[in-house]
N, C-alpha and C positions, 0 to 999 in steps of 0.2 A: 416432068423433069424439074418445075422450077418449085414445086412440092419440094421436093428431093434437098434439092439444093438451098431453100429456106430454110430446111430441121436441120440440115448439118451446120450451117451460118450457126443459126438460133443455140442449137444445142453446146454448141461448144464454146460460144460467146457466154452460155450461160453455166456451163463448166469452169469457166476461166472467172466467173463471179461468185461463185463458191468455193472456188478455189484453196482460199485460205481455212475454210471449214474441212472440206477436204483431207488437206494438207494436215489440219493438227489431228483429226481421227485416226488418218494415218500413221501420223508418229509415236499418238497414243499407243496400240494396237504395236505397233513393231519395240515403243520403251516398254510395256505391259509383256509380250513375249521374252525379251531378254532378262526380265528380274524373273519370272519363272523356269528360263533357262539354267540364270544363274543360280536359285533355289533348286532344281530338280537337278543339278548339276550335269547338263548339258551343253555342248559344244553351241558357242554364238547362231551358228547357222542353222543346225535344228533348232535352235527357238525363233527362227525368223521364220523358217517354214514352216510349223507348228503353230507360231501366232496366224499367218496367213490363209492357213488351209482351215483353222478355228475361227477366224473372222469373218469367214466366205462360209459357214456353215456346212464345207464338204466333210470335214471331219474325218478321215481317211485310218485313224484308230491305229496307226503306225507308230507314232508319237504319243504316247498321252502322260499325263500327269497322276503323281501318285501323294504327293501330301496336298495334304486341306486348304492350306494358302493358293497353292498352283489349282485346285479346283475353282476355287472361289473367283482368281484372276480369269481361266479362262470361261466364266460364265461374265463377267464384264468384257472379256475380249471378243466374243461371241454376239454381246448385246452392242457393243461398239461397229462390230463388222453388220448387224441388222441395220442400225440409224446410218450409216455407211450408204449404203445399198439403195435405205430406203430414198434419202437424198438424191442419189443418181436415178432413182426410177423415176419422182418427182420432176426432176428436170426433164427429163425426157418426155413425161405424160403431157407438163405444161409446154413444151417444145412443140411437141405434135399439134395440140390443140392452137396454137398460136399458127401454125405453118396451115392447118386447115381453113383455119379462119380466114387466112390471106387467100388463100390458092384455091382451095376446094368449093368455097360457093362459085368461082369464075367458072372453071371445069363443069359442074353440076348443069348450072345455068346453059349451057354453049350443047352440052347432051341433048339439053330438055330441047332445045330448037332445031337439033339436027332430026330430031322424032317427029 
């Protein structure tokens, strides 16, 4: 449990310091959808949902883009929602490894003597 409760401390202490990284990807990714909304002339909201489900890589093919600027945008919005992603997996990987470090040799050690 106290595993547990160090990745989540960790993790979100360490969310909350990329925070502002975060934050402009994010804005990025939602201003990049609405100038393709605005070009593809689309209602505000499908280009919100369209950037997002293009930034997450789910791609759902409901929405898509039909002139060459709006292609080109959503291959940036795309690559924006990858370095996205890949930041939050980083922090999590180094999160974990930091929370084992702490926790997991104690745990390992107290096994090894109850054998």
């Amino acid at each position: 449990m106290d595993f547990t409760i160090s990745f989540i401390e960790l993790f979100f202490w360490s969310l909350y310091l990329v925070s502002p990284l975060l934050l402009f990807l994010g804005l990025l990714v939602v201003a990049l959808g609405q100038i393709v909304a605005s070009v593809e002339k689309w209602k505000k909201f499908d280009g919100l949902y369209w950037s997002l489900v293009t930034a997450t890589t789910v791609g759902y093919g409901d929405i898509r883009p039909i002139k060459k600027r709006s292609k080109i945008l959503s291959i940036v919005i795309a690559f924006i929602g990858l370095v996205l992603t890949g930041i939050i997996i980083a922090v999590a990987l180094k999160t974990a490894t930091i929370a084992l470090e702490r926790h997991g040799n104690e745990q390992i050690i107290e096994r090894i003597k109850d054998i």
